[in-house]
C-alpha positions as CSV (number, residue, x, y, z in Angstrom):
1,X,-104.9,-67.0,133.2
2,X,-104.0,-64.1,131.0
3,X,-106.5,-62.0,132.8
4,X,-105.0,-63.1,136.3
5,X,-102.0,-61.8,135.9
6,X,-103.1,-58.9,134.0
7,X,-105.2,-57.8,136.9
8,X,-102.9,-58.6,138.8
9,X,-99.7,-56.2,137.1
10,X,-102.2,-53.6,137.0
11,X,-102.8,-53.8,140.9
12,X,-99.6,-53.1,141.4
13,X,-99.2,-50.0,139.5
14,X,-102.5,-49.1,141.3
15,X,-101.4,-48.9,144.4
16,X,-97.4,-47.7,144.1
17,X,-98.4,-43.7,144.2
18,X,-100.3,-44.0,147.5
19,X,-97.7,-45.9,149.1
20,X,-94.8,-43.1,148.5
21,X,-97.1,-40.0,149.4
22,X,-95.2,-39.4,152.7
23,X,-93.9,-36.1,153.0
24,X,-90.0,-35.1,153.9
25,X,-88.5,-32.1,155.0
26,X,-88.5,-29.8,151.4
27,X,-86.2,-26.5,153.6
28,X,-85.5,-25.4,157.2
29,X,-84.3,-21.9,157.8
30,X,-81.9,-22.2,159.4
31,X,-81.1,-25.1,156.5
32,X,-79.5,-28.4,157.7
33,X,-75.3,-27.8,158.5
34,X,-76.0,-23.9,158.4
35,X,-73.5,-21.4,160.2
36,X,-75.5,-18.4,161.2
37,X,-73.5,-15.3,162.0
38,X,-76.3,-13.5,163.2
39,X,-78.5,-13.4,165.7
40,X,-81.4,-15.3,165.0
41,X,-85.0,-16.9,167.2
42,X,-87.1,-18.0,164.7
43,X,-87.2,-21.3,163.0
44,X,-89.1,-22.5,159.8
45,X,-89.5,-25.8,158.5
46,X,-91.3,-26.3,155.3
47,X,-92.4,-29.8,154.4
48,X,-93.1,-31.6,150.5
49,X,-96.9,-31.1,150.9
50,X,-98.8,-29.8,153.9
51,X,-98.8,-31.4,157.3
52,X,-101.5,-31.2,160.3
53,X,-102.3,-29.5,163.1
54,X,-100.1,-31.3,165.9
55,X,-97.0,-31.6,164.1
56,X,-94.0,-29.8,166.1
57,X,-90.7,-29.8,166.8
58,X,-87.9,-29.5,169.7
59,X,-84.5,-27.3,169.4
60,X,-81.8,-29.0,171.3
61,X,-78.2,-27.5,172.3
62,X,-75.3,-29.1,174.2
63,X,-77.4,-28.1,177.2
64,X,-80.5,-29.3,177.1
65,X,-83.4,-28.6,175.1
66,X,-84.8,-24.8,174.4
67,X,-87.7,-23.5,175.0
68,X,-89.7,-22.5,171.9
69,X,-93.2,-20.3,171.4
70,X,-95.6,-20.0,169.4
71,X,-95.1,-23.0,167.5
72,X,-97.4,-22.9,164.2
73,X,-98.3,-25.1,161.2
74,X,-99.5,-23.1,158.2
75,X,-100.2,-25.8,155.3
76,X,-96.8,-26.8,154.7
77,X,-94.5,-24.6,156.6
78,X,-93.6,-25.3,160.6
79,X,-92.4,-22.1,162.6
80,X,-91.2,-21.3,166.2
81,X,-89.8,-19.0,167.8
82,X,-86.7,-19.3,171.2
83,X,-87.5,-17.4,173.9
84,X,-84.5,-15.6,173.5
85,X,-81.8,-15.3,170.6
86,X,-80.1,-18.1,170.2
87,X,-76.4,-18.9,171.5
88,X,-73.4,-19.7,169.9
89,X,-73.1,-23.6,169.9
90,X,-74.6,-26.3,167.6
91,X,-78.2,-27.1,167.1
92,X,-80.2,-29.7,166.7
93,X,-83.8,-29.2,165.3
94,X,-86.0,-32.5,166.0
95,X,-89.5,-32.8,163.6
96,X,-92.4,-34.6,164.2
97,X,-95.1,-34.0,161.8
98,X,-98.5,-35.6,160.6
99,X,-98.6,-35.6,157.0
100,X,-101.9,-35.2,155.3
101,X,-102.7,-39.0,154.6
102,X,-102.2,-39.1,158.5
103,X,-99.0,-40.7,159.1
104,X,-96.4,-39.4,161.5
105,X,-93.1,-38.6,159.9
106,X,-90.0,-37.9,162.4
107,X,-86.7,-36.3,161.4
108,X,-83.6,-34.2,162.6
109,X,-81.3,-32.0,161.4
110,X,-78.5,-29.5,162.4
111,X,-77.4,-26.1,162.7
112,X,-74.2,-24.1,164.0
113,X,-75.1,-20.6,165.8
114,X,-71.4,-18.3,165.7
115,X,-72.6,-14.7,165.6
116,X,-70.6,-12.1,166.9
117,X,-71.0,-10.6,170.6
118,X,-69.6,-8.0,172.0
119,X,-67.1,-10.3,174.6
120,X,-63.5,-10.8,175.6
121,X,-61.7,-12.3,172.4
122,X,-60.9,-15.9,175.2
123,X,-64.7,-16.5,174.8
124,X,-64.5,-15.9,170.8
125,X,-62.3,-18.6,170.4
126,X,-65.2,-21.3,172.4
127,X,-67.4,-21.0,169.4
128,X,-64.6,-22.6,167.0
129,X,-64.4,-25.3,169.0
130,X,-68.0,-26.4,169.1
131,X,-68.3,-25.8,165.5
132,X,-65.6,-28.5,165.2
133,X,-67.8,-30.4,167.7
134,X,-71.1,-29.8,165.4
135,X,-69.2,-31.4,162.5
136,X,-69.1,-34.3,164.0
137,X,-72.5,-34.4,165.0
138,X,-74.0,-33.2,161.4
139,X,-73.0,-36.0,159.8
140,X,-75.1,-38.7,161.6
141,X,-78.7,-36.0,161.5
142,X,-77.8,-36.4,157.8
143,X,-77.3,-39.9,157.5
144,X,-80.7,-40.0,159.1
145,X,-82.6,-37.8,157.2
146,X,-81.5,-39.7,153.8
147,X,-82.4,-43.5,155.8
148,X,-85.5,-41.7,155.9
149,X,-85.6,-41.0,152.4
150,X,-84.4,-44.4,151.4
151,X,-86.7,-46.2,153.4
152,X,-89.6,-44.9,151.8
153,X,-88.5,-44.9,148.6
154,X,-88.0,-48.8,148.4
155,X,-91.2,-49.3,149.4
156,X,-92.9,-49.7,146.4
157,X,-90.2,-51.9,145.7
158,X,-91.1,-53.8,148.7
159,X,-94.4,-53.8,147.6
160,X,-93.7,-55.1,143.7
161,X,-92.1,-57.9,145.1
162,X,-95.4,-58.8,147.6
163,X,-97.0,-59.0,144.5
164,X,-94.4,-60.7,142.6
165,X,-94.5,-63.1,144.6
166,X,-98.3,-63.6,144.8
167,X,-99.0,-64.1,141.2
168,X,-95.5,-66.5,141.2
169,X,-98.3,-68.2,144.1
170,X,-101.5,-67.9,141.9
171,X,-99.5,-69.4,138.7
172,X,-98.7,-72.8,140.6
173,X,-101.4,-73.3,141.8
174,X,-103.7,-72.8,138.4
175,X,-100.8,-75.4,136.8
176,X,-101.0,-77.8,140.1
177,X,-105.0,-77.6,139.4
178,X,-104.5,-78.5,135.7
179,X,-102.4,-81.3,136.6
């Protein structure tokens, strides 16, 4: 019986690594609540350890969605490109990646564009009010991202008790046999 559950305790710390070798998002440039002041087109996103050919991502304003190019994956960092600089407004970056064990991973995070154009000073004062806008928007691409985190860092929890349970199972049923 001792060997049972022996084997059975070891099993668990067999399999715990594998479960929690999902990758997250490591850095984004722009990073996540960022106010750039410049212009800026390209975006990079680089991952924990490296992702697949396949993985992408959208850019989002108040709009609509922009349109990217030349969308790349280079072991673990994702870049694009806008067509075009990027407005002032708030951004949302969506990522959808295949990590190397073959699992797609999703997230979202945001950014605030507020560089300075030439313009009448009446348009200057539109970008303050969407960064007031994007504040309220941050917060829930945040509370995402760390679900995410959380989620698949109780999984080996999740998994512990699975096999908790299971040798509570095996035990009863050796003393029922005995009985």
């Amino acid at each position: 019986m001792k060997k049972i559950f022996v084997f059975l305790f070891s099993l668990l710390f067999l399999f715990s690594p594998a479960v929690s070798a999902h990758t997250g998002l490591e850095s984004s440039s722009p990073a996540d609540g960022d106010t750039v002041k410049e212009p800026i087109q390209d975006l990079s996103l680089t991952f924990e350890t490296p992702i697949e050919q396949g993985s992408s991502f959208t850019l989002k304003n108040e709009t609509g969605e922009v349109p990217l190019e030349n969308i790349q994956v280079q072991n673990n960092v994702l870049n694009g490109s806008a067509a075009e600089s990027l407005k002032n407004g708030s951004y949302t970056v969506d990522w959808r990646i295949v990590g190397e064990d073959g699992h797609l991973i999703e997230g979202t995070y945001g950014f605030t564009v507020a560089a300075e154009q030439a313009e009448e000073p009446a348009e200057e004062t539109a970008p303050e009010k969407e960064a007031t806008t994007d504040e309220t928007e941050e917060q829930p691409a945040a509370d995402v991202q760390q679900e995410e985190k959380g989620s698949s860092s109780s999984m080996p929890i999740i998994i512990g008790v699975i096999v908790a349970a299971a040798l509570l199972a095996v035990i009863l049923l050796m003393r029922k046999g005995k009985k």
